[in-house]
Phi, psi and omega in degrees: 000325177321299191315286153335316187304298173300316203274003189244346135122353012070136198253123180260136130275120178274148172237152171256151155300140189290318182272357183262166159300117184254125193240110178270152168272141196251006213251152174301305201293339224206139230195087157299071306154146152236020166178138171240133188282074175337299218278339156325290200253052168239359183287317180276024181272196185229332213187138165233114168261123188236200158276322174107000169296152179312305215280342170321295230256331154304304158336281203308326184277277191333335198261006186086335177315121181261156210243176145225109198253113167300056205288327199062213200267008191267150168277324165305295190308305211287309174281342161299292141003303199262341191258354167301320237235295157345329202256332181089039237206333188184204189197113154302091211244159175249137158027261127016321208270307114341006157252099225333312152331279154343316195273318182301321164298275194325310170290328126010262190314299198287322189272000197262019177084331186295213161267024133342303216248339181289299161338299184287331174281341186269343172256000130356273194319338196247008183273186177274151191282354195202181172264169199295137167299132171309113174266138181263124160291134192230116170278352205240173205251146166263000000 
């Protein structure tokens, strides 16, 4: 990712598993975490690369962002993933996809101003500004 980074002219902040091993950079480009404040940082991001989880991917959108969404096997990431791509808002991606040669045309791509990053802002518009209020459940008979 260092590499991808450098050659795309971008600087990544990674968020890692919190409980997993974290491989730290000594490189400019590439910015390691094991939590970041989303809702912070995404009005100033360029580009996301996510999983493709709702709360991701909606983030991603809400915020005007063009995404490259990694889903794997989950079916919820996957069907995020495909309408993200639908929208024209991103790019459904693989694995295979993070590999440098591969990240670098793509972060490229996502990033070049065009109507990707347009696309994410128009549908941007139509997600909710904030997040939904908690509803409180009631289980007992009146």
């Amino acid at each position: 990712m260092e590499r991808a980074a450098r050659e795309a002219g971008v600087t990544l902040w990674c968020v890692v598993r919190a409980n997993g091993p974290v491989r730290r950079s000594d490189a400019a480009e590439l910015f390691t975490f094991t939590y970041l404040p989303f809702e912070q940082l995404l009005e100033h991001a360029a580009g996301l690369i996510l999983h493709g989880g709702q709360g991701s991917a909606l983030a991603a959108l809400r915020y005007g962002v063009p995404s490259l969404a990694i889903p794997g096997r989950h079916y919820e990431r996957r069907y995020n993933s495909e309408r993200i791509a639908a929208l024209g808002a991103g790019l459904h991606g693989q694995l295979t996809d993070l590999r440098t040669g591969r990240l670098t045309t793509i972060l490229a791509q996502m990033l070049a101003g065009g109507s990707m990053a347009e696309n994410a802002r128009r549908a941007g518009t139509s997600t909710p500004a904030g997040r939904p209020e908690p509803v409180a459940a009631s289980s007992g008979s009146r």
